[in-house]
ZATOR-926968 format. One record per residue: residue in one letter; x, y, z of N, C-alpha, C in turn. Coordinates in steps of 0.2 Angstrom, whole numbers, padded with zeros to 4 digits, always signed. Layout:
residues N
AXYZXYZXYZ
...
//
This chain:
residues 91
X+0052+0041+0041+0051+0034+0039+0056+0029+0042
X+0062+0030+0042+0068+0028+0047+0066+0025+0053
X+0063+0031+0057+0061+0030+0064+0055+0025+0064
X+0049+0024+0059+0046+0020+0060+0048+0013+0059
X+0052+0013+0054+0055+0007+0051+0057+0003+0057
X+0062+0007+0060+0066+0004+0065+0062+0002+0074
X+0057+0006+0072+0051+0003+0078+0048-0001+0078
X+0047-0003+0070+0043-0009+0066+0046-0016+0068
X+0054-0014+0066+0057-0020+0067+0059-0021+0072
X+0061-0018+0078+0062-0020+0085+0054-0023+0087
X+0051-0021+0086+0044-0025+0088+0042-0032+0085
X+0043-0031+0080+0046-0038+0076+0049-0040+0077
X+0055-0039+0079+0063-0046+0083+0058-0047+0090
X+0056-0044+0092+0054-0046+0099+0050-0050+0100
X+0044-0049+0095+0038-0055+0095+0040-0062+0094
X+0045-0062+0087+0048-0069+0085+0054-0071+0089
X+0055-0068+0093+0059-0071+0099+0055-0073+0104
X+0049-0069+0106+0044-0074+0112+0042-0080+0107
X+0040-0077+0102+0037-0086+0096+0041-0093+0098
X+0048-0091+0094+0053-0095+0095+0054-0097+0102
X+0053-0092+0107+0055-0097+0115+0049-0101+0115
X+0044-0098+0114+0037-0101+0118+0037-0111+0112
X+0039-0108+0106+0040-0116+0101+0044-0119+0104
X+0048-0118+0105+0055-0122+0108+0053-0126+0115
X+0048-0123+0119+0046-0126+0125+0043-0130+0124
X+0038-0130+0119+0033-0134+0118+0035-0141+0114
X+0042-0140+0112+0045-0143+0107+0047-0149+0112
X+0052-0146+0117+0055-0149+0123+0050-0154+0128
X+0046-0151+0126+0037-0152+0130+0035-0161+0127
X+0036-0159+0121+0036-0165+0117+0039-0170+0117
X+0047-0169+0119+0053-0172+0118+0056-0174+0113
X+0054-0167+0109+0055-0170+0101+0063-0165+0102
X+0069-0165+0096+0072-0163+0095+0072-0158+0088
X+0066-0160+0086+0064-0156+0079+0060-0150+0079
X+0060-0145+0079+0053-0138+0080+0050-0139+0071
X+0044-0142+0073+0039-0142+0068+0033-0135+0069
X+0032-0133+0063+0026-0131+0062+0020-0129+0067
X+0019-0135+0069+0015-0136+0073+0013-0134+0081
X+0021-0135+0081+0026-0133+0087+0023-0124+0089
X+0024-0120+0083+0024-0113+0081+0018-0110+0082
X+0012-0116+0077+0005-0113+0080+0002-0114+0087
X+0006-0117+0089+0004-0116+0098+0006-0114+0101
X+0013-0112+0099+0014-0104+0103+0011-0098+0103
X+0011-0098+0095+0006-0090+0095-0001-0092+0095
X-0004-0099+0097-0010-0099+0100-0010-0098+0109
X-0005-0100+0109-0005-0099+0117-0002-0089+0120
X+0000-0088+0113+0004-0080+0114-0004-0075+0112
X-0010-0079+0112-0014-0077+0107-0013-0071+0102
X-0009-0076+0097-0009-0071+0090-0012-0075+0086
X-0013-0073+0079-0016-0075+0073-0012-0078+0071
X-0016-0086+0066-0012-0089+0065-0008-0087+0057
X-0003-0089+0056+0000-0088+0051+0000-0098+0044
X-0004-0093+0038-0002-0100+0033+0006-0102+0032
X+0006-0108+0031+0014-0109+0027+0015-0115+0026
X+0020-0120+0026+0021-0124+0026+0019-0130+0029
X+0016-0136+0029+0014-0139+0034+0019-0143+0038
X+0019-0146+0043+0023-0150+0048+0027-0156+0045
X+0021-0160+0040+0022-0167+0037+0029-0165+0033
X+0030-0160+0029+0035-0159+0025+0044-0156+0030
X+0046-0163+0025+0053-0163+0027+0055-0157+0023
X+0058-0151+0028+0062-0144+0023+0070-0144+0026
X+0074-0148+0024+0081-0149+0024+0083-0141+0025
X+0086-0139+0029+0090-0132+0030+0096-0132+0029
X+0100-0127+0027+0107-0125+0026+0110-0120+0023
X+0117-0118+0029+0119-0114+0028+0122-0112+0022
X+0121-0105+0019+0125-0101+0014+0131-0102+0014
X+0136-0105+0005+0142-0106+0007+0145-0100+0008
X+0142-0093+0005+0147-0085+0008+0142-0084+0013
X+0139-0084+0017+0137-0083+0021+0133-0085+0026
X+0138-0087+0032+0136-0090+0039+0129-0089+0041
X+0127-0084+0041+0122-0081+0044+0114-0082+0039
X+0116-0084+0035+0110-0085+0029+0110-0094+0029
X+0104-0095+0031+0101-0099+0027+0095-0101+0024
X+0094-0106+0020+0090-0107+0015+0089-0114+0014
X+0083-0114+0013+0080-0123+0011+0082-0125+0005
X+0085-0131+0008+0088-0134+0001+0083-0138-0001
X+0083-0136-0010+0080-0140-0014+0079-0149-0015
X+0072-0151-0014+0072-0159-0017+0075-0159-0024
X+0077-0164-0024+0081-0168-0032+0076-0175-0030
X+0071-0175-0038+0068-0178-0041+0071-0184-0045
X+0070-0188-0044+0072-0193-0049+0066-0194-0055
X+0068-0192-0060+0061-0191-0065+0059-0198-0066
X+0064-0202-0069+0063-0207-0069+0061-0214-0066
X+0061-0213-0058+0060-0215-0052+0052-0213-0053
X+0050-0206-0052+0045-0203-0051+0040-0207-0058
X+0044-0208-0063+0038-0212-0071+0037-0217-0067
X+0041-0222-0068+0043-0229-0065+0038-0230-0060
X+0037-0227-0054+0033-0229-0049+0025-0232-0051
X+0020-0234-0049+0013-0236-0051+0009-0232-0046
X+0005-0228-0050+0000-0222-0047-0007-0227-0045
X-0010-0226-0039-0014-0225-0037-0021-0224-0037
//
């Protein structure tokens, strides 16, 4: 099981390292500074793979590092103003 695992995952690092160059080019393509979404589905549409659901583009996802840990990071949570959010007039 070890030996598969670890085939598994080297085949996995490898793929989301072609993803990730192939987005980044597209990004640069762009002359955007931000790798969006977007950016991702036309890599692996041009790497022809399947697309993946998740997050859309339009959403601001704030990243940051773990305080124990460098190597981790994690989206940082909105803070809602509740009362901002009442106050406002619906549509």
């Amino acid at each position: 099981d070890d030996e598969v695992a670890e085939l598994l995952l080297s085949d996995l690092e490898t793929k989301m390292q072609e993803i990730i160059q192939e987005s980044k080019k597209i990004m640069r393509h762009s002359k955007r500074d931000v790798l969006r979404t977007d950016d991702i589905s036309l890599a692996m549409q041009k790497l022809a793979l399947n697309d993946v659901f998740g997050y859309p583009s339009s959403m601001v996802l704030n990243h940051e590092k773990h305080a124990d840990n460098q190597n981790l990071w994690y989206i940082k949570p909105n803070v809602v103003n509740l009362k901002d959010l009442i106050s406002k007039p619906r549509l």
